[in-house]
N, C-alpha and C positions, 0 to 999 in steps of 0.2 A: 778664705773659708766659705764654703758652701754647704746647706743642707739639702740634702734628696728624701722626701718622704715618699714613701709607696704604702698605698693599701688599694690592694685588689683581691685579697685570699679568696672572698667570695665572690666574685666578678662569674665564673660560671653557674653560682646558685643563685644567680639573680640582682645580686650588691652592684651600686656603682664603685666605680673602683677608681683611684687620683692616685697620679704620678704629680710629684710637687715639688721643683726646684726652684732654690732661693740661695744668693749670694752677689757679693760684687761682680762687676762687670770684669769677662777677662778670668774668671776663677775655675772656667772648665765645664759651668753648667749644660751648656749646648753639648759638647763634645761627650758630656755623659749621658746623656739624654739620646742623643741619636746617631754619635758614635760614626765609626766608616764601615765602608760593606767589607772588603779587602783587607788586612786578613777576618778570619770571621770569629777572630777573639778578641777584635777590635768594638764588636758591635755594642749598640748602647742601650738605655733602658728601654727604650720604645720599641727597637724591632724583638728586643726580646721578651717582653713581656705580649707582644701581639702572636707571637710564633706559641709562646704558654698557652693563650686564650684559645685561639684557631687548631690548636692541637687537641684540646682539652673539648672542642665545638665537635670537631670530627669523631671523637672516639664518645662522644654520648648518641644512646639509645633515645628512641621517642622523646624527642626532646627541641622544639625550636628555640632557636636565637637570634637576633636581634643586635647586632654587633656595633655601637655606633662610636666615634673619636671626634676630640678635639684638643688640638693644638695651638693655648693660648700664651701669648707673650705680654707681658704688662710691664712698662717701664716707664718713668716718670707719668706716671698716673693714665696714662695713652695703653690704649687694650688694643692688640692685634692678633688678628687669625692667621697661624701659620701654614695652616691647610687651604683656605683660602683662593680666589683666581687672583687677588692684589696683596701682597700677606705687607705691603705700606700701608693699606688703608688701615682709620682708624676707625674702632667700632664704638658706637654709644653706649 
């Protein structure tokens, strides 16, 4: 069993928005989360919700944005960046 919490509704009016997976090890989280590129009904929460955001950036009027991501992993109490240039390092 695993939970996937999303709130982003407002992520183009300005809201921070959190994607937030939580469950055993092995329960799918990863694979929901970011999914494979091939076929493209495979894809996972991430690229689809950046394709929502980047779509929704394009089709606004007089309007900048300000786009920023992070890709964290916490597991026995050890914080890692999966964006990162060492996504082993551990962060303080």
């Amino acid at each position: 069993f695993y939970l996937v919490f999303l709130h982003f509704q407002g992520v183009t009016e300005g809201y921070n928005g959190t994607i937030f997976a939580y469950g055993q090890t092995g329960s799918g989280k990863s694979f929901t989360m970011q999914g494979i590129v091939d076929p493209s009904t495979q894809k996972g929460i991430i690229p689809r919700a950046f394709e929502h955001i980047f779509e929704s950036v394009q089709c606004a009027e007089n309007a900048k944005f300000l786009v920023r991501a992070s890709y964290l992993e916490i597991y026995n109490e050890d914080i890692r960046d999966l964006l990162g240039a060492d996504t082993k390092q551990k962060l303080e």
